[in-house]
C-alpha positions as CSV (number, residue, x, y, z in Angstrom):
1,X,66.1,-21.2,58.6
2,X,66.9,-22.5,55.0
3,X,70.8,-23.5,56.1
4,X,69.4,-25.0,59.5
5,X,67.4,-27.2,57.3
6,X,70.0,-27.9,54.8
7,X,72.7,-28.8,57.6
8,X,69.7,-31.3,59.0
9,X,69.1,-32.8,55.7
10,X,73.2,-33.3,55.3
11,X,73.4,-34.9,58.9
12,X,70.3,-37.3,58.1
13,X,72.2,-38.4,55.1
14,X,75.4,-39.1,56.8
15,X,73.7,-41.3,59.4
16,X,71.8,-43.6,56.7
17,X,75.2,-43.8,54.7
18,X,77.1,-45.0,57.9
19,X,74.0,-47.1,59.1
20,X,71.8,-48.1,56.1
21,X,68.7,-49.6,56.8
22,X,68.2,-53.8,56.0
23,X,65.1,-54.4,54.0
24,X,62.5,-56.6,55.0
25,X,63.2,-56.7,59.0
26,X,62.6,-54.6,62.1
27,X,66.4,-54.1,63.1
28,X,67.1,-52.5,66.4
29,X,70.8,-53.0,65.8
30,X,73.0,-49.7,67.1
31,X,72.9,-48.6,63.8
32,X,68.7,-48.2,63.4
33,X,68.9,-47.6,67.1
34,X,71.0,-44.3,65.6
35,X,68.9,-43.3,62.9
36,X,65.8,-43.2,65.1
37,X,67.8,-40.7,67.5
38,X,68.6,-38.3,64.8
39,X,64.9,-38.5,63.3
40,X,63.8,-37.7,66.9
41,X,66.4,-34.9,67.1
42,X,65.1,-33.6,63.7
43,X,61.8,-33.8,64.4
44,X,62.1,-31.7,67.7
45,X,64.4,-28.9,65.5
46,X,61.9,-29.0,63.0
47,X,59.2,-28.6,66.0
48,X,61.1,-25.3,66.9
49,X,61.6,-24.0,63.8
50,X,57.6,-24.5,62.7
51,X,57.3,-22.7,66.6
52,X,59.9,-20.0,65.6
53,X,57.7,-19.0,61.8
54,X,54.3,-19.4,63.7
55,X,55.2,-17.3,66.7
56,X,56.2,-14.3,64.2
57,X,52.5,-14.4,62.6
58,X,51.0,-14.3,66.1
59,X,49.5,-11.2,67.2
60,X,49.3,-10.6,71.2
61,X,46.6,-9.9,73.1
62,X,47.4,-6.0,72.7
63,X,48.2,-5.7,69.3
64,X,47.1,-5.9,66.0
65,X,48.7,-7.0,62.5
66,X,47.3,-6.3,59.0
67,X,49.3,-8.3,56.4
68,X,49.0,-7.1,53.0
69,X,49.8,-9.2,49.6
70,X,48.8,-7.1,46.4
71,X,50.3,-8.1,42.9
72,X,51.3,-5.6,39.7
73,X,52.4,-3.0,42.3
74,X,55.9,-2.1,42.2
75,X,58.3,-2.3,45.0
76,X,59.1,0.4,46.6
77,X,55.5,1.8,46.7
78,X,54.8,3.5,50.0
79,X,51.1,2.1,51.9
80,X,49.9,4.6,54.4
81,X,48.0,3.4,57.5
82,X,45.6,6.6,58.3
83,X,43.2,6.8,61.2
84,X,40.2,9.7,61.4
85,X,41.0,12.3,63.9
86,X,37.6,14.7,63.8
87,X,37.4,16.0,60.6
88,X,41.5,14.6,59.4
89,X,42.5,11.4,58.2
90,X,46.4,11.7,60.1
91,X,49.1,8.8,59.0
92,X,49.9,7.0,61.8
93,X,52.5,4.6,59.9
94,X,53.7,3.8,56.7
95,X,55.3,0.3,54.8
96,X,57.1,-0.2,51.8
97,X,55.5,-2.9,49.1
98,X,58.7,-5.2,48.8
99,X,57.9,-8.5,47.0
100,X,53.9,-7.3,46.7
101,X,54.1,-7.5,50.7
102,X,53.3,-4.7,53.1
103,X,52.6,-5.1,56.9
104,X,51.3,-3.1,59.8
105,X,51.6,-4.1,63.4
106,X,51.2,-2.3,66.5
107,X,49.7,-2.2,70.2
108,X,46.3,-0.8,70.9
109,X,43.8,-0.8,73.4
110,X,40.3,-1.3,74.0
111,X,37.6,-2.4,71.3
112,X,37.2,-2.3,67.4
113,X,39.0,0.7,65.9
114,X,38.4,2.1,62.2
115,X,42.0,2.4,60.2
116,X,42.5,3.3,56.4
117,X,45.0,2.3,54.0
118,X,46.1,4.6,51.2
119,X,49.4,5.4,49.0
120,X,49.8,9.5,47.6
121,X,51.8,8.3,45.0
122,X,51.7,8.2,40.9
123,X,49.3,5.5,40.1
124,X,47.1,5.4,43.1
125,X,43.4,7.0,44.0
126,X,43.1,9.9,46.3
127,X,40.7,6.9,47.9
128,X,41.1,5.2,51.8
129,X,40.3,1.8,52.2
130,X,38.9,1.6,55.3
131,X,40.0,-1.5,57.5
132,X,38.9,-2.3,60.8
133,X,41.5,-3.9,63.7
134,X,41.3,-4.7,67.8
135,X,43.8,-6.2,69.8
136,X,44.6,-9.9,69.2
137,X,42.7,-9.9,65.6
138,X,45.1,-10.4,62.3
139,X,43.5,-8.5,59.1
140,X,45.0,-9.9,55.5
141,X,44.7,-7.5,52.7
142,X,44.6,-8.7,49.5
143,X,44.4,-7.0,45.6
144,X,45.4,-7.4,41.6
145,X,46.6,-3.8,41.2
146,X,46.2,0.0,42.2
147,X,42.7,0.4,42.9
148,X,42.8,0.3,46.2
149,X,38.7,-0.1,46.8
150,X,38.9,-3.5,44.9
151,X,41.4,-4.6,47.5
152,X,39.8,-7.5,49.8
153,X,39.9,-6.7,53.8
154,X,39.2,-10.2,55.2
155,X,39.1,-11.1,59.5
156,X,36.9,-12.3,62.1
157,X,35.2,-8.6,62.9
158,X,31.9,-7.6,62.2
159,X,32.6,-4.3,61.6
160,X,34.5,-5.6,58.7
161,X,32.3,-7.6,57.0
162,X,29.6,-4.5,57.3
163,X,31.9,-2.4,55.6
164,X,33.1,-4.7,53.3
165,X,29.3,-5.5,52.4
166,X,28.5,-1.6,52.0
167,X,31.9,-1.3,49.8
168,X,30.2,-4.9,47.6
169,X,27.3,-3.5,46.3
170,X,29.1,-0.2,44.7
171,X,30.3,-2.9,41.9
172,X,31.0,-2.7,39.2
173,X,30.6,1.0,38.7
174,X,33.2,1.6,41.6
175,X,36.0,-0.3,39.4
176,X,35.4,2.1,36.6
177,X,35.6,5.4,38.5
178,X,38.2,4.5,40.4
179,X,40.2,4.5,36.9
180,X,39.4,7.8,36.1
181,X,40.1,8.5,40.1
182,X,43.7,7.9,39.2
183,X,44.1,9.6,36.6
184,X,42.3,12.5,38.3
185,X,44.9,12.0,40.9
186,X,48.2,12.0,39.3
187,X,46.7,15.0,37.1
188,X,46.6,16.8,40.3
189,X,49.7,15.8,41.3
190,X,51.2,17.2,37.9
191,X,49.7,20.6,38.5
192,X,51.7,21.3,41.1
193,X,54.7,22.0,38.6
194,X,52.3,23.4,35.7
195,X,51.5,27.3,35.3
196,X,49.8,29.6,32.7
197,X,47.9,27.5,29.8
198,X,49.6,23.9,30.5
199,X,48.0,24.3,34.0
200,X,44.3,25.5,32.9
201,X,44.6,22.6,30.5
202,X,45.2,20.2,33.0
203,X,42.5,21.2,35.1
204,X,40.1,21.1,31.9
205,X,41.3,17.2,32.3
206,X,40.6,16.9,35.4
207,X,36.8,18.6,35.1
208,X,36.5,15.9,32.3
209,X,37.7,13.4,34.6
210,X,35.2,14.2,37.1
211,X,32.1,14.2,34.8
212,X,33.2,10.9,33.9
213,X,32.6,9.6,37.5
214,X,29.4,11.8,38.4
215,X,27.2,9.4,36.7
216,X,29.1,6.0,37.6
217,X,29.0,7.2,41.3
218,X,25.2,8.3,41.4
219,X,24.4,4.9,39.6
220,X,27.0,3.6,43.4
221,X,25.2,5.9,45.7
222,X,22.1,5.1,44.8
223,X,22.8,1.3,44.9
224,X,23.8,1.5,48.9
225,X,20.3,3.7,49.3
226,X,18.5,0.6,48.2
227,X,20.6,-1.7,50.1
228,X,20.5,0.6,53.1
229,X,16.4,-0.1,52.5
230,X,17.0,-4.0,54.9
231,X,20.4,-3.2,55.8
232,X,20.5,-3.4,60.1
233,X,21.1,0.1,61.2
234,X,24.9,-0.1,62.5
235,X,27.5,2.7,62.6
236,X,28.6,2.5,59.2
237,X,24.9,2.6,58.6
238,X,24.3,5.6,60.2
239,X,27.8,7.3,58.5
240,X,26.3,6.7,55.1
241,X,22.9,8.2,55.9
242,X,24.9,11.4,57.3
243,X,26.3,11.5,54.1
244,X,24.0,11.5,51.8
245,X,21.7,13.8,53.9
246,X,24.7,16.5,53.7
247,X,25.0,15.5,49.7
248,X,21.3,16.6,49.8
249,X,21.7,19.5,51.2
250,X,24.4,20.9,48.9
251,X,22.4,20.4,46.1
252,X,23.8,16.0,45.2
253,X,21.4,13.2,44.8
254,X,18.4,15.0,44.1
255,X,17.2,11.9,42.5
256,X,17.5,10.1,45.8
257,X,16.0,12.5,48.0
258,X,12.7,10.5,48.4
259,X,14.7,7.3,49.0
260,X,16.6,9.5,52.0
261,X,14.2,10.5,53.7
262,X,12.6,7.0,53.9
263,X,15.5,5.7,55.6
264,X,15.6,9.0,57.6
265,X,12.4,7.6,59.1
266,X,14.1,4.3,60.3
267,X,15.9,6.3,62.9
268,X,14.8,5.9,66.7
269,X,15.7,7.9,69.2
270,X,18.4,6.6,70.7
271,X,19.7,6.6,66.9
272,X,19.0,10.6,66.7
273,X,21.0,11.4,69.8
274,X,24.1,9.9,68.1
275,X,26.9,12.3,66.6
276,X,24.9,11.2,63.3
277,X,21.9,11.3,64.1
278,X,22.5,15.1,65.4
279,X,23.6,15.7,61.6
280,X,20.7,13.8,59.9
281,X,18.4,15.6,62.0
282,X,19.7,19.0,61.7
283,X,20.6,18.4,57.7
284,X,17.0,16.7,57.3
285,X,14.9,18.3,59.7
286,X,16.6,21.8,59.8
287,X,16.7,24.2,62.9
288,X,16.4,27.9,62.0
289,X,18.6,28.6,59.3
290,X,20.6,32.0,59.5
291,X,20.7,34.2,56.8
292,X,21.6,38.3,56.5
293,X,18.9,40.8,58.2
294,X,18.1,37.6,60.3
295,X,19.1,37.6,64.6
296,X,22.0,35.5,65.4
297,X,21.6,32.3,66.5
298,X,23.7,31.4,69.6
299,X,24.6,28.2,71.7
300,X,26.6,26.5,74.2
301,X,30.8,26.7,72.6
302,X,33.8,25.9,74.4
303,X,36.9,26.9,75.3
304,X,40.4,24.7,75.6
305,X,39.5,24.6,79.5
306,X,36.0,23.4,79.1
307,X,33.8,26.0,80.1
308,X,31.3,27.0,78.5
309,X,30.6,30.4,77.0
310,X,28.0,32.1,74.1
311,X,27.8,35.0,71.8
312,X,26.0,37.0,73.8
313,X,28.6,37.5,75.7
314,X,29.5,40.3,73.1
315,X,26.3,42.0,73.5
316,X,27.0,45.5,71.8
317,X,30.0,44.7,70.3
318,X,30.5,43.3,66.6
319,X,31.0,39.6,66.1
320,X,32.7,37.9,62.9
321,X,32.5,33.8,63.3
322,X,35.2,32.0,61.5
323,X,34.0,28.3,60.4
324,X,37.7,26.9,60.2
325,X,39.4,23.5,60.5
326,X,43.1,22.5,60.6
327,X,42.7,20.6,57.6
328,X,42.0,23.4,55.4
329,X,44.9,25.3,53.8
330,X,42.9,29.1,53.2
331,X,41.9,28.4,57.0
332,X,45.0,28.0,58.2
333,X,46.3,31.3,55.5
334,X,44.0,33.5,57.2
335,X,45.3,33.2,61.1
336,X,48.0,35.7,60.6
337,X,45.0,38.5,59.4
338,X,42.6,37.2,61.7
339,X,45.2,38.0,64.5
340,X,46.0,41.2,63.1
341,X,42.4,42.7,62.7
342,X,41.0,41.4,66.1
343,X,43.8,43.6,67.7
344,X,43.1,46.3,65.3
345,X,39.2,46.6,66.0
346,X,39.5,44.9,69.8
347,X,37.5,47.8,71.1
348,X,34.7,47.0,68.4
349,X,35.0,43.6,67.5
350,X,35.3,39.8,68.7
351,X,36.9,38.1,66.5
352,X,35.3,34.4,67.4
353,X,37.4,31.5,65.7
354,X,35.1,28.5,65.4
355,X,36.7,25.2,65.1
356,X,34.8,22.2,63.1
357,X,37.5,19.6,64.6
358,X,37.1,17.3,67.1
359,X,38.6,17.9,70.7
360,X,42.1,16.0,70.5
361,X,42.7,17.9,67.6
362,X,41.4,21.3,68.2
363,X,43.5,21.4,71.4
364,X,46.9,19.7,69.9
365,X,46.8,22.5,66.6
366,X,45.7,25.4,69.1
367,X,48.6,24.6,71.3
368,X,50.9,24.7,68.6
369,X,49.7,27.5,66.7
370,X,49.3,29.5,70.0
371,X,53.4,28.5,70.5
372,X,54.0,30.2,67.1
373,X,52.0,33.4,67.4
374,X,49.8,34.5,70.2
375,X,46.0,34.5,69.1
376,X,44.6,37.5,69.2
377,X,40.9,36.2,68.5
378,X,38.6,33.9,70.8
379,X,39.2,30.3,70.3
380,X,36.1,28.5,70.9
381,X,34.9,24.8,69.8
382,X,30.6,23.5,69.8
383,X,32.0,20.2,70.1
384,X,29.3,18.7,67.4
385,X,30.0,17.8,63.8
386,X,30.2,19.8,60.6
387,X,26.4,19.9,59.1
388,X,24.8,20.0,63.0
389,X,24.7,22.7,65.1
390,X,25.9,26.2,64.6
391,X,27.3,24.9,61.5
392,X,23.4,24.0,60.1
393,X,22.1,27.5,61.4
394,X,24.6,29.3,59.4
395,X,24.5,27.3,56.3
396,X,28.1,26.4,57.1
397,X,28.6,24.0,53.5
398,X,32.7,24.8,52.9
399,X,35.2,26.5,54.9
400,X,36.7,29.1,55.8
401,X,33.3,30.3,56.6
402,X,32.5,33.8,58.0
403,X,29.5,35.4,59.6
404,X,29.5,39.2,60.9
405,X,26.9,39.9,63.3
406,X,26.3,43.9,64.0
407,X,26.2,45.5,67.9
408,X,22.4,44.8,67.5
409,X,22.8,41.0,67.1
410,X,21.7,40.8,63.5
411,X,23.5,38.7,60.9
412,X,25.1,41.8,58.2
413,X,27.3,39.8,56.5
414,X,27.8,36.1,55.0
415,X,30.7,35.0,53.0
416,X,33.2,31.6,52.5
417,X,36.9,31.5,51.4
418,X,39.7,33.5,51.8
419,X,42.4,35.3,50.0
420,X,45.4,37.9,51.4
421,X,43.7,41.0,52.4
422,X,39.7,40.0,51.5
423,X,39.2,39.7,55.0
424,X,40.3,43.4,55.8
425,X,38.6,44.5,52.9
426,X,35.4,42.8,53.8
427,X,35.2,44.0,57.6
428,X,36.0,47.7,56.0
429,X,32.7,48.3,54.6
430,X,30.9,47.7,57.5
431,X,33.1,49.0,60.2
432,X,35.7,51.2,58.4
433,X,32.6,54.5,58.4
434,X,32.6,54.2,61.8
């Protein structure tokens, strides 16, 4: 575009040398006659080329574009679009920051969907800025450095502007932690390499790091309570409630717990039957918790087909549940001896593997970990989020979770985590006598 203007500029310049104007008079001579020609022949390139720029910053009626300009972040520094899959955040695309630019665009269908942008490299927070897009709608993205949460998401969606209001009245105590998020972040990145007393001392950093935030991020948290107190109730509304009702319930914002329930009280119905509202309720208002010399507690869990099935289905048998999720590294370790033991103890035992993901990506793991290695244990999904459900009865707070239930349908054993071999070990000294 820069030598199509420069040749127009030379050819303008030729035609008032070879036909100059003459001052003071209205001169239709062949000469002006000329010039006028070229100025109309300019004006139409120059209509084309103003066409050409604007038709590139477009978006069609199917797609979406998020246009990023950040400054004091080096080029080559990789943004990752993420979008919420269940329980994961999975990448859908990356850019590279060239010239403190980054872009996304892309088709999509239907209404409002909920991205996040994010970089895993040195410098960054192990934050997601969350940014909303829908077909034909542009989003600019705009910051002054690496913390991503002070970056500004501006467009013509409401569920922006919500989210951007939540992420407002965090400030300034959001600006500070996410300093000591960083450093937190590359410290864990350094760890990776570090072994013996250069790796304890690094996680001594990062515990310091951390009590560093806790105060600055109760001070936050406590802030979007008291906006939450006029806020409307929206999604994100709703998503922040779930959150700090599960904080709650492992023992977080204790201070706050009057100040939850109030807004706990705002829900309606209608607002209870949500996927949140099933969590707020069950984390607020518990069902029967579950706990050892207690009866199971059973309900309606699925299998990849659909149908539907229970643990009573086991009647006389042992059961161990496994709480897992593909996002979780132990989870995905303990498979292999999951396998193993089910076909070991398959005329005593179901071995009943519980998944806390959503459908899509239940099914797409299953089908892939199924290609690797047969499973040997029953695959079954509730279909409800973590902190409602099953997952409240049993006190389900971190994962792997496991819960063996004796031939007479009472809870024995209760126990989260996993290491090589604990999981034989454990099922020994209830079922090795026998």
């Amino acid at each position: 575009m820069i030598i199509l203007c420069a040749q127009i500029h030379a050819v303008c310049v030729r035609q008032h040398q070879k036909h100059p104007p003459v001052r003071g008079k209205h001169d239709f001579t062949h000469g002006n006659l000329m010039n006028m020609k070229v100025l109309k022949t300019v004006a139409a390139i120059a209509a084309i080329i103003v066409s050409a720029g604007c038709s590139r910053q477009a978006v069609g009626v199917d797609e979406y574009l998020i246009k990023g300009v950040v400054g004091n972040i080096p080029d080559s520094t990789v943004i990752s679009l993420m979008r919420s899959d269940g329980r994961l955040a999975v990448r859908v695309a990356q850019d590279t920051v060239i010239g403190g630019r980054f872009e996304f665009r892309d088709t999509i269908s239907g209404g409002a969907v909920q991205f996040g942008l994010c970089s895993f490299g040195k410098g960054f927070p192990n934050n997601i800025l969350p940014v909303w897009v829908k077909p034909g709608v542009k989003v600019t993205v705009t910051g002054d450095d690496n913390l991503l949460l002070t970056w500004r998401v501006k467009s013509r969606l409401p569920e922006q502007k919500t989210e951007n209001d939540f992420l407002a009245v965090q400030f300034p105590e959001k600006r500070v932690s996410q300093v000591y998020a960083v450093e937190e972040a590359d410290m864990l990145r350094e760890l990776r390499s570090l072994s013996g007393e250069e790796r304890r001392a690094a996680w001594r950093k990062v515990d310091s790091l951390r009590r560093l935030c806790k105060p600055l991020d109760s001070i936050a948290n406590h802030k979007v309570l008291e906006y939450m107190r006029t806020a409307p109730v929206t999604t994100k509304w709703l998503d922040e409630l779930a959150l700090h009702a599960m904080m709650l319930s492992g023992g977080y914002g204790k201070a706050d717990s009057a100040l939850v329930y109030e807004l706990y009280s705002r829900l309606t119905p209608d607002d209870l039957k949500t996927r949140q509202g099933e969590v707020i309720s069950a984390t607020l208002s518990p069902r029967k918790v579950v706990g050892v010399g207690d009866d199971l507690v059973d309900g309606d869990l699925y299998d990849t087909d659909g149908n539907v099935h229970h643990l009573s289905e086991f009647s006389g048998k042992y059961i161990l549940l496994d709480f897992w999720s593909v996002g979780c590294g132990p989870c995905m370790e303990s498979i292999p001896e999951g396998n193993e033991l089910a076909r070991e103890f398959a005329d005593r035992l179901a071995f009943v593997r519980l998944s806390v993901d959503g459908e899509k990506t239940w099914k797409k793991v299953l089908k892939k970990v199924l290609k690797e290695e047969k499973s040997d244990c029953v695959e079954w999904n509730e279909f409800k989020p973590m902190g409602a459900g099953l997952s409240a009865s049993y006190q389900v707070n971190g994962i792997p979770h496991f819960v063996l239930i004796s031939p007479e349908a009472k809870v024995i054993d209760i126990w989260t985590g996993y290491g090589k071999g604990s999981l034989r070990s454990r099922l020994l000294r209830h079922l090795g006598s026998e």
